[in-house]
VOPAGU-2260 file (C-alpha; in pm, 1 decimal, decimal comma):
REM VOPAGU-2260
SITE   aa  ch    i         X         Y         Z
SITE  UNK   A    0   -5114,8   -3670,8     398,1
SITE  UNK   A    1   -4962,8   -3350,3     258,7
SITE  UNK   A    2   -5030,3   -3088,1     503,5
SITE  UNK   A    3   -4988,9   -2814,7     284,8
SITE  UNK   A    4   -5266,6   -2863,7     152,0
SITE  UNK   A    5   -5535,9   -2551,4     138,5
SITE  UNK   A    6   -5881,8   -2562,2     312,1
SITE  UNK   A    7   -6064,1   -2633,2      13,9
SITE  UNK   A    8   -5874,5   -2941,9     -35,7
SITE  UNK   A    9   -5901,7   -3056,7     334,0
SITE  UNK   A   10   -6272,0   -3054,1     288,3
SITE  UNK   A   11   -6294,2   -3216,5     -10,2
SITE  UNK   A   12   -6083,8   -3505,3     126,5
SITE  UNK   A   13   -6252,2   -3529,6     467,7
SITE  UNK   A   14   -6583,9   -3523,8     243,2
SITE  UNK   A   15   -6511,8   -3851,0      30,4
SITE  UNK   A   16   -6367,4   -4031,8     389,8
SITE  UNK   A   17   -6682,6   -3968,2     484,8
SITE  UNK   A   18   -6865,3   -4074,9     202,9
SITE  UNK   A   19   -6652,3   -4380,4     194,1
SITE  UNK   A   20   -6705,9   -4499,5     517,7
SITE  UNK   A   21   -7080,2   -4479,9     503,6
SITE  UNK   A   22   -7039,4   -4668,4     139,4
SITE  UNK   A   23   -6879,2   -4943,9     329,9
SITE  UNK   A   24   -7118,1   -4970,2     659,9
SITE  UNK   A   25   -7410,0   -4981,1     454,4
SITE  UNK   A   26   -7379,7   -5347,6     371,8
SITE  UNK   A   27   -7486,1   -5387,2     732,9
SITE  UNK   A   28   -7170,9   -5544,5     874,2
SITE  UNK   A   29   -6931,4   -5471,5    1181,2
SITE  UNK   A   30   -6577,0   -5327,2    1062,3
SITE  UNK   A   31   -6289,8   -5181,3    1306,9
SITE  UNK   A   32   -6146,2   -4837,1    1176,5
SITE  UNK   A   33   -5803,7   -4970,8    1155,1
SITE  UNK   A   34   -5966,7   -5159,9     882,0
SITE  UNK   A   35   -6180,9   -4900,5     716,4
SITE  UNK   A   36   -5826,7   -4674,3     750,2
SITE  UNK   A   37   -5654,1   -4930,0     575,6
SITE  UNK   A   38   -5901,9   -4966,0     298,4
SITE  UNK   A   39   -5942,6   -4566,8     240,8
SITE  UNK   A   40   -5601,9   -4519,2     307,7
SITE  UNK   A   41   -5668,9   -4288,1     574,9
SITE  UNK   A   42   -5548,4   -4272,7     989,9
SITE  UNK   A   43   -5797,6   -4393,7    1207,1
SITE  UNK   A   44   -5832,2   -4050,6    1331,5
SITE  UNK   A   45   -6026,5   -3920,0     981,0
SITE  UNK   A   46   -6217,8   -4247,9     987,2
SITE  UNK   A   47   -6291,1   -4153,1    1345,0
SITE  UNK   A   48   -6393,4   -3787,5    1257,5
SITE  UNK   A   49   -6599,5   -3941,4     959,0
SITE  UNK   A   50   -6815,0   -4134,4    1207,6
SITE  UNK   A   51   -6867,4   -3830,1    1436,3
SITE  UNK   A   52   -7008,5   -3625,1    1187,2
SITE  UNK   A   53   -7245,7   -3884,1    1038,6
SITE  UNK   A   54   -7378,1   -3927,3    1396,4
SITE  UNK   A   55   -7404,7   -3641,7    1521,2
SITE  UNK   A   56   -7481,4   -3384,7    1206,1
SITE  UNK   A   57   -7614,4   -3621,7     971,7
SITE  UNK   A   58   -7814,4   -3833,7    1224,8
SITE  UNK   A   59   -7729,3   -4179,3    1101,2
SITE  UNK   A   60   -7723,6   -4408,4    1389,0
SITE  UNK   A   61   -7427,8   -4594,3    1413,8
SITE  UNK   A   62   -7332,1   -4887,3    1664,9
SITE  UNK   A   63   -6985,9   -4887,7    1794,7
SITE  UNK   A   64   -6859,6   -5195,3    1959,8
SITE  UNK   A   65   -6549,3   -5193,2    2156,7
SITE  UNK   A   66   -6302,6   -5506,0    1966,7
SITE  UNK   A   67   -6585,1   -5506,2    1699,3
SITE  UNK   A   68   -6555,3   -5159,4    1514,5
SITE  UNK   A   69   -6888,9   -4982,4    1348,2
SITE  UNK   A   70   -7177,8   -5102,7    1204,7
SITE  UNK   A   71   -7522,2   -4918,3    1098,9
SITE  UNK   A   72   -7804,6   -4962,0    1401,8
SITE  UNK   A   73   -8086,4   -4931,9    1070,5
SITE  UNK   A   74   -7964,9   -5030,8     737,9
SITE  UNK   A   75   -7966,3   -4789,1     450,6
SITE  UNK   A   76   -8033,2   -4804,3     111,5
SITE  UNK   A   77   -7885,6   -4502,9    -107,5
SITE  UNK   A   78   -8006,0   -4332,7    -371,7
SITE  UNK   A   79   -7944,0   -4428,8    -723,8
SITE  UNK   A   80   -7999,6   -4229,7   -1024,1
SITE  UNK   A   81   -8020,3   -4558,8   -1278,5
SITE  UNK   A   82   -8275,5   -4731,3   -1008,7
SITE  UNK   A   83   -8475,4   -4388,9    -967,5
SITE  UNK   A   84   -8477,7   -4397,8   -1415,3
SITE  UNK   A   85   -8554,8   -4747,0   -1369,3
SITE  UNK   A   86   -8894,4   -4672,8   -1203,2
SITE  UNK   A   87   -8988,0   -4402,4   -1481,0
SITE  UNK   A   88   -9138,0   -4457,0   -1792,5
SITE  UNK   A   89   -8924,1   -4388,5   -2049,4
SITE  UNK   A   90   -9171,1   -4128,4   -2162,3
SITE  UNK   A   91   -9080,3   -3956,0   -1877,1
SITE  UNK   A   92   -8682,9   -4003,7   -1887,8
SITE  UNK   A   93   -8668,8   -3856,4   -2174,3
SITE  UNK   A   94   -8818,6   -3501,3   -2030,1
SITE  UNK   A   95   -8553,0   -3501,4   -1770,5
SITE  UNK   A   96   -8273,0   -3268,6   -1905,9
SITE  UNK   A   97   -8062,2   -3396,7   -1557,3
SITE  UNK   A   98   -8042,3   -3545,1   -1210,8
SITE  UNK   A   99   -7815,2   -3552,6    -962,5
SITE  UNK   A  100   -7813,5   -3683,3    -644,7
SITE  UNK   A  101   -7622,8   -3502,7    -369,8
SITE  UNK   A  102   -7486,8   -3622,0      -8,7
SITE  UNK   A  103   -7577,3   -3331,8     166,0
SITE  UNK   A  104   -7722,3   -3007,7      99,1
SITE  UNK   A  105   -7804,2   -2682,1     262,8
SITE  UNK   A  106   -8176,9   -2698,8     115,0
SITE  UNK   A  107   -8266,9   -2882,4    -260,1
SITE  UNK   A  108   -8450,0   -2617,8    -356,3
SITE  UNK   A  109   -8199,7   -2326,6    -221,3
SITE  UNK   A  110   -7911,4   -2544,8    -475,2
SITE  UNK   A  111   -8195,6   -2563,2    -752,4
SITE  UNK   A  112   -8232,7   -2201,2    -754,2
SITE  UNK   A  113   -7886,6   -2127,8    -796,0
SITE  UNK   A  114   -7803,0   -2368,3   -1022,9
SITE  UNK   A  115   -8111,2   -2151,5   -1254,5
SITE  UNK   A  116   -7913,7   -1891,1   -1209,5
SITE  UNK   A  117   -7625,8   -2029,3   -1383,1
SITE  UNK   A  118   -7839,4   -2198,9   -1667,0
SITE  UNK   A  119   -7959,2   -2480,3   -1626,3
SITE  UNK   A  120   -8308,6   -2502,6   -1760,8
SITE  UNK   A  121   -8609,4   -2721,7   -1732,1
SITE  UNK   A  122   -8639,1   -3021,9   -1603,4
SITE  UNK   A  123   -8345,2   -3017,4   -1389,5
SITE  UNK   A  124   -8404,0   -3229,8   -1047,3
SITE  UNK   A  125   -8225,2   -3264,3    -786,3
SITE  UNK   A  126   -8225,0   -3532,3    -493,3
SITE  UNK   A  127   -8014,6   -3522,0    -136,5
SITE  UNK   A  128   -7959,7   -3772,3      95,2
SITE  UNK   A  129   -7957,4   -3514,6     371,6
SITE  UNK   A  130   -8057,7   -3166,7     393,3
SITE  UNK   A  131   -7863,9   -2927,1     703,6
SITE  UNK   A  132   -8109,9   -2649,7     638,0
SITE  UNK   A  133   -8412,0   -2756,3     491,0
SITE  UNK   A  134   -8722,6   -2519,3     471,0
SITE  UNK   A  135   -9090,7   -2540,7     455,1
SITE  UNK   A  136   -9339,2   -2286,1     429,3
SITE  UNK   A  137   -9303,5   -1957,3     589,8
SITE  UNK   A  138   -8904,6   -2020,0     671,9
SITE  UNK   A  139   -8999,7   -2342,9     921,9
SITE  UNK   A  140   -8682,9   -2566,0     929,1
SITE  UNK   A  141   -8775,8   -2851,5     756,9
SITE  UNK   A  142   -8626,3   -3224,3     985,6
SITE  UNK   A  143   -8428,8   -3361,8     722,8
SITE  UNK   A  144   -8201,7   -3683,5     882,0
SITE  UNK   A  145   -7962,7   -3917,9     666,5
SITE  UNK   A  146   -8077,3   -4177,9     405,8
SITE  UNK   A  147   -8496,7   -4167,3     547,7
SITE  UNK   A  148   -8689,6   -3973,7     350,7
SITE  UNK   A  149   -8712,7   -3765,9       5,4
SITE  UNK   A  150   -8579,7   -3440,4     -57,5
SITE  UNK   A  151   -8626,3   -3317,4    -421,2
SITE  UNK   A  152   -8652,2   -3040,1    -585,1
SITE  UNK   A  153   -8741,2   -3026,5    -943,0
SITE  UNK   A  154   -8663,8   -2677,5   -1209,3
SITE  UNK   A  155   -8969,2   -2639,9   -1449,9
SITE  UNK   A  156   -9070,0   -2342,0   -1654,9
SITE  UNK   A  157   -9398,0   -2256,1   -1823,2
SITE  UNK   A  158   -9500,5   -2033,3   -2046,7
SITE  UNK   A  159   -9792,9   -1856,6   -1833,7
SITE  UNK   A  160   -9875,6   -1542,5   -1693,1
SITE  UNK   A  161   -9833,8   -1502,5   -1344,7
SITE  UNK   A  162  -10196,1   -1517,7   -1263,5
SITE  UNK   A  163  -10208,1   -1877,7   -1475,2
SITE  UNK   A  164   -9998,1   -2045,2   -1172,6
SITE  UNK   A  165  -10222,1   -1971,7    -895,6
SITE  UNK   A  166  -10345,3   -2327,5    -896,9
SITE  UNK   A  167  -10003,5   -2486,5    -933,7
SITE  UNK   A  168   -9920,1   -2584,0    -561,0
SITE  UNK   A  169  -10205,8   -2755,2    -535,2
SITE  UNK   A  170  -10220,1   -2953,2    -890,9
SITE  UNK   A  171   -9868,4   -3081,5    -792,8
SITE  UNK   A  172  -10030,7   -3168,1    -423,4
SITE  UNK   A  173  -10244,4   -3359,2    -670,1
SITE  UNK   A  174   -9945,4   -3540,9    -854,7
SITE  UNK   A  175   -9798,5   -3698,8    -528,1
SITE  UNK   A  176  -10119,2   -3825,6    -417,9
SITE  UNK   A  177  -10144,3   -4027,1    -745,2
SITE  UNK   A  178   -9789,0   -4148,0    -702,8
SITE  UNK   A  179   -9870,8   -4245,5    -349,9
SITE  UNK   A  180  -10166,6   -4464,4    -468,0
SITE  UNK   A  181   -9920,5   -4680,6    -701,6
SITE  UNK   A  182   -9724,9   -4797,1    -416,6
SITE  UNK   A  183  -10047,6   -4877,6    -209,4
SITE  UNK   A  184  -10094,3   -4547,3      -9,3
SITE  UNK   A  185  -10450,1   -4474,2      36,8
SITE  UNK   A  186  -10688,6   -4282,4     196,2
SITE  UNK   A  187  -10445,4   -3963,2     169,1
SITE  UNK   A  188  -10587,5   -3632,1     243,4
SITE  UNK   A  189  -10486,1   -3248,4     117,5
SITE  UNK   A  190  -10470,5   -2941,7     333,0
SITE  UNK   A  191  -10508,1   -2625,8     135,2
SITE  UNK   A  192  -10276,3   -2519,3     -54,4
SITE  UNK   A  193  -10021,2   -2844,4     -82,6
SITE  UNK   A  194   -9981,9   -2986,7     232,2
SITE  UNK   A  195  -10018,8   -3403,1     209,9
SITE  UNK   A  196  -10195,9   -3568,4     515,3
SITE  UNK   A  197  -10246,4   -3926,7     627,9
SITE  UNK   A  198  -10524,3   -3918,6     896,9
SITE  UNK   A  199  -10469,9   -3570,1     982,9
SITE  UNK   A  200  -10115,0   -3584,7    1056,5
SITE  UNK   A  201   -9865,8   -3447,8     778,5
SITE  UNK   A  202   -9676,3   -3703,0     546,4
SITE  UNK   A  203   -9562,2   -3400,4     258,2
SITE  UNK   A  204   -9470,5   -3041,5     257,9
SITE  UNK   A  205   -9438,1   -2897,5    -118,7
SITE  UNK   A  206   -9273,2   -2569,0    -129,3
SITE  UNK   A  207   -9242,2   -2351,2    -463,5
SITE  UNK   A  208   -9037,7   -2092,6    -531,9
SITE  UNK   A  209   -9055,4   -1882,9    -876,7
SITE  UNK   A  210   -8904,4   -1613,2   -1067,3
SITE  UNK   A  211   -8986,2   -1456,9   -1378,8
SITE  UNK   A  212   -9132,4   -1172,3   -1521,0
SITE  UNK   A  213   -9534,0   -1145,5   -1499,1
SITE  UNK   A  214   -9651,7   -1175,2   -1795,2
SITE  UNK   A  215   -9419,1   -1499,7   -1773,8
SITE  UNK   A  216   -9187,4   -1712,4   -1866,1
SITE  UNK   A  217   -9192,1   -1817,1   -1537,5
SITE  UNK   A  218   -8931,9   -2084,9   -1354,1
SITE  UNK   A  219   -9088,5   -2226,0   -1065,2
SITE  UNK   A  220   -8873,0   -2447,5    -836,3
SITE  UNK   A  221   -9074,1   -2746,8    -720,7
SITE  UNK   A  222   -8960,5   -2859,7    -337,4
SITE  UNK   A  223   -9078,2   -3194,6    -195,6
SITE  UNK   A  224   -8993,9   -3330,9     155,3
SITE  UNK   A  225   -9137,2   -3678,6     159,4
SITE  UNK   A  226   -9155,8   -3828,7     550,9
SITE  UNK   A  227   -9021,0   -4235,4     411,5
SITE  UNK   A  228   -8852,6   -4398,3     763,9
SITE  UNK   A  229   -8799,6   -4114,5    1000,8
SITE  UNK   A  230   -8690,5   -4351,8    1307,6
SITE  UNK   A  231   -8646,5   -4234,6    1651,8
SITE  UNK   A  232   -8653,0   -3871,3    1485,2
SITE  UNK   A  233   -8838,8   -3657,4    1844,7
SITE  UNK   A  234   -9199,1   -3546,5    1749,7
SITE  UNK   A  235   -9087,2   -3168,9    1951,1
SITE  UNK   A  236   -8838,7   -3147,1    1613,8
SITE  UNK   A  237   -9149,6   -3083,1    1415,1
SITE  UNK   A  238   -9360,6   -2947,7    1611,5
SITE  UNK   A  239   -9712,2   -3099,4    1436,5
SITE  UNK   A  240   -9868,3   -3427,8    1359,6
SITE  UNK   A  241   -9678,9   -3645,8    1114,6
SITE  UNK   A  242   -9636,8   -3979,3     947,1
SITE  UNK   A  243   -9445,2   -4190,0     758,6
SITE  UNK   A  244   -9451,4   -4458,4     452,4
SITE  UNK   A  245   -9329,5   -4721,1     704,9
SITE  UNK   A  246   -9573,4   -4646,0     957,4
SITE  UNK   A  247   -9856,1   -4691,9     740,8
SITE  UNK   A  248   -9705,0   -5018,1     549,1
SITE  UNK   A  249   -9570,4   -5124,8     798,9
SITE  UNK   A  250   -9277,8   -5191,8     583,1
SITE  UNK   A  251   -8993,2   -5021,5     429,5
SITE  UNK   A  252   -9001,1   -4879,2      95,3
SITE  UNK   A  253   -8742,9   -4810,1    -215,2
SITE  UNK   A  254   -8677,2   -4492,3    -209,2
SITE  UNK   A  255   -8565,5   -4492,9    -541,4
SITE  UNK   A  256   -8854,4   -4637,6    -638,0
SITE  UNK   A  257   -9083,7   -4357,1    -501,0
SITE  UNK   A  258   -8883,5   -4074,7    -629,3
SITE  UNK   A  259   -8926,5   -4236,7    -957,0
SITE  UNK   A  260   -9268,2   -4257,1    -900,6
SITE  UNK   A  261   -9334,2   -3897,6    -793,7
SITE  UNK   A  262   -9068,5   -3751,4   -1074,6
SITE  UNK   A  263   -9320,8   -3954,0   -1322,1
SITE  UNK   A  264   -9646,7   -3819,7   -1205,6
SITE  UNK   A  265   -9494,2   -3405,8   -1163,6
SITE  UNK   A  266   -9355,3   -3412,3   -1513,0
SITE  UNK   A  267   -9709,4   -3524,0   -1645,6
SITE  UNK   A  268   -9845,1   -3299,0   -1380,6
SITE  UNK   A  269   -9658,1   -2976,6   -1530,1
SITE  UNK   A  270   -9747,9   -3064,3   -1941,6
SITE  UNK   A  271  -10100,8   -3137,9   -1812,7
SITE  UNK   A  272  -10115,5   -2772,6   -1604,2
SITE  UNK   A  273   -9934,4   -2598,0   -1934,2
SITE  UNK   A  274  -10218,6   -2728,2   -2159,2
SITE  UNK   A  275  -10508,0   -2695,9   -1921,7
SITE  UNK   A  276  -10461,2   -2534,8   -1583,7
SITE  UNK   A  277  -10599,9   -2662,6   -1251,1
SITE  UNK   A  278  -10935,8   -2804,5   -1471,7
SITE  UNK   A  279  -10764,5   -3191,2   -1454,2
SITE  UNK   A  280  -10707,9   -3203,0   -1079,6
SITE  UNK   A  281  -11003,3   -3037,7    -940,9
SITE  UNK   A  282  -11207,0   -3388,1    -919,0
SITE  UNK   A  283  -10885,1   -3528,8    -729,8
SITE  UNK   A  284  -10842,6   -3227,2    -482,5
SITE  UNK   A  285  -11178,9   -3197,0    -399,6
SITE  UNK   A  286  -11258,8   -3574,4    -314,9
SITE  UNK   A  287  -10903,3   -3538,5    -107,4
SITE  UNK   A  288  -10958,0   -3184,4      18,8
SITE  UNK   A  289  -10950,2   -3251,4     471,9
SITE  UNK   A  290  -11092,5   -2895,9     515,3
SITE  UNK   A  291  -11410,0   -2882,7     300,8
SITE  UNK   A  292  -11703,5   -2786,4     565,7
SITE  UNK   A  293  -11496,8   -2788,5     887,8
SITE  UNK   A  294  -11421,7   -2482,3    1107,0
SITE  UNK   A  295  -11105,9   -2311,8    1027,9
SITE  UNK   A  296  -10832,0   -2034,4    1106,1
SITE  UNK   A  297  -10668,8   -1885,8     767,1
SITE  UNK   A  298  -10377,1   -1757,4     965,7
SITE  UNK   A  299  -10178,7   -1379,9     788,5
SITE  UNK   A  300   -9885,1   -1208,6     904,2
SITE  UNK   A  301  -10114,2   -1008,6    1060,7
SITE  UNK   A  302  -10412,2   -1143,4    1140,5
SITE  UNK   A  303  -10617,4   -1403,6    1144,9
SITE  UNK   A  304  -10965,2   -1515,9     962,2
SITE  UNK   A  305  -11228,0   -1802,5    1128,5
SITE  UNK   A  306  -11437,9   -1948,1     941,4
SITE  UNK   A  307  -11622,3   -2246,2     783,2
SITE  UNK   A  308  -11424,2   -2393,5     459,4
SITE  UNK   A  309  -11607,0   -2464,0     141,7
SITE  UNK   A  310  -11389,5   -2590,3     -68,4
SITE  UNK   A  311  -11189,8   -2467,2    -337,5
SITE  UNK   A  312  -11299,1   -2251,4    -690,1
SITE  UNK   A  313  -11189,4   -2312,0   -1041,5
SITE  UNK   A  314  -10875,7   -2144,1   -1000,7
SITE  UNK   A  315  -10746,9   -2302,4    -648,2
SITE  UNK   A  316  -10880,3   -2017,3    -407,0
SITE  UNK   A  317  -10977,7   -2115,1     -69,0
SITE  UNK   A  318  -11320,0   -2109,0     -26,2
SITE  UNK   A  319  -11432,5   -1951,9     358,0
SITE  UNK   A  320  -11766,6   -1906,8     483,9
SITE  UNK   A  321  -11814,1   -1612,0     764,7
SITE  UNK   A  322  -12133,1   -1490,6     874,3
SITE  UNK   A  323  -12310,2   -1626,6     610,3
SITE  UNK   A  324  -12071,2   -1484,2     308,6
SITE  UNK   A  325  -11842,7   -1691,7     142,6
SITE  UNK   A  326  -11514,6   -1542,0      39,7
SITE  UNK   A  327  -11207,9   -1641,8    -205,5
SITE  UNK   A  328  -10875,5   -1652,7     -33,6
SITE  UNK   A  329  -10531,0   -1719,5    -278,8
SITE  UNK   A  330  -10302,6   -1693,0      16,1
SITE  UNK   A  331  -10275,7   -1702,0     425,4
SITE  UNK   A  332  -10220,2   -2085,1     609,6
SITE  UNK   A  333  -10481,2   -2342,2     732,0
SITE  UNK   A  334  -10533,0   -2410,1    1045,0
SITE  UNK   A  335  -10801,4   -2664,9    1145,1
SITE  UNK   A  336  -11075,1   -2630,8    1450,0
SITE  UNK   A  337  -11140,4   -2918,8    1559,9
């Protein structure tokens, strides 16, 4: 190789060896890096470096057999943008102005925002394979291995007032319960405002991030971390409950099939909240909703409310019950008393 070459260039190059190699292992096979060298005309040093950083920052698990060479311990299955269009209705294709699918990202919805800020406009989405700093609510890191699980982020902007959007978290909450449901997911539960639960542990975080004017038009940045196959991933990463599709199937599941799934229901999620609000996914939260009469913390920056929870009002408001007065609550974070 050309060692002039400037950093920029470097990366770039060590970035498709990597992708490369992973193209190759994921047809499940053993193959020495003398060989995968010879096929990406690289040294076996870069294809050496290559594995090395998908073990140990992208957290594939990779076997490596003295006189046998590499092979994936779990297969993989990458995304596809033509299989993830597949599994929409063409309806729905057609509302997508783009996707792209990315290796690895600092955070989906961190790239989505920037990429509003250079123009791209509505119905952008965005999927990675891995995400190095992925977020949840309130800044948590968000656990975000290789090739397991969803990260998208979709750009979407209505023409509403920024009171108007107050119910939006929890309509598109809403939206990935009724993709769930197609693929045979039942019995999942919501945790006020998005949060999606399968018997009390957390399978979803939704995060949404918006800018605009108030009296609107408003873009609002639609994050999704979807727990698919997390493996061997250590519950003390999290730090709460959770699940995962192949813990409750007991199978695997296309990934590109879900995200087609989920894209589907959010896009007729966001016409549906344009035209009428939170009024079409009240019936759904409520008959969903894990909090409704149970004893609660609403937790603040700087303090913290107990109560019973009552539900939700007509415009998404958390509903909490303390000494016999019931007040409405737009923001603060669930905790449950059990």
């Amino acid at each position: 190789m050309n060692r002039t070459l400037l950093p920029a260039a470097w990366y770039t190059i060590a970035m498709n060896t990597l992708n490369s190699v992973l193209r190759i292992l994921c047809d499940g096979r053993f193959h020495s890096g003398s060989a995968l060298g010879e096929t990406l005309s690289v040294s076996r040093a870069a294809v050496w470096k290559a594995i090395k950083k998908l073990q140990n920052e992208w957290q594939v698990k990779i076997n490596a057999v003295p006189g046998r060479g590499y092979q994936l311990a779990v297969p993989l299955t990458l995304l596809d943008k033509d299989s993830i269009l597949s599994a929409m209705g063409p309806q729905f294709q057609s509302q997508l102005q783009e996707i792209q699918i990315l290796w690895s990202v600092d955070s989906t919805n961190r790239y989505t925002l920037n990429q509003a800020s250079s123009g791209v406009v509505s119905g952008f989405a965005v999927l990675a394979e891995h995400q190095s700093a992925g977020r949840g609510r309130r800044g948590r890191h968000w656990v975000s291995p290789f090739g397991r699980n969803l990260y998208l982020s979709l750009l979407w902007e209505f023409e509403l007032d920024a009171t108007q959007l107050s119910g939006l978290s929890l309509a598109i909450a809403v939206a990935i319960t009724r993709a769930l449901t197609k693929v045979e997911i039942n019995n999942v539960m919501l945790k006020w405002p998005n949060d999606v639960l399968w018997q009390e542990r957390k399978l979803c975080g939704v995060l949404l991030e918006m800018k605009g004017e108030a009296s609107g038009p408003w873009q609002v940045v639609i994050g999704i971390g979807m727990n698919v196959n997390m493996g061997s991933i250590k519950t003390e990463e999290i730090g709460q409950p959770w699940v995962d599709l192949q813990s409750i199937l007991g199978r695997d599941l296309d990934r590109n099939q879900l995200a087609g799934l989920i894209l589907s229901e959010l896009l007729d999620a966001m016409h549906q909240f344009q035209r009428s609000g939170l009024s079409p996914f009240l019936a759904d939260w409520r008959a969903r909703d894990v909090c409704r009469d149970k004893l609660v913390e609403l937790h603040f920056p700087d303090r913290v409310e107990h109560g019973i929870a009552r539900g939700i009002d007509s415009s998404g408001a958390l509903l909490l019950e303390s000494e016999g007065v019931v007040k409405p609550y737009h923001a603060g974070e669930v905790s449950l008393r059990y």
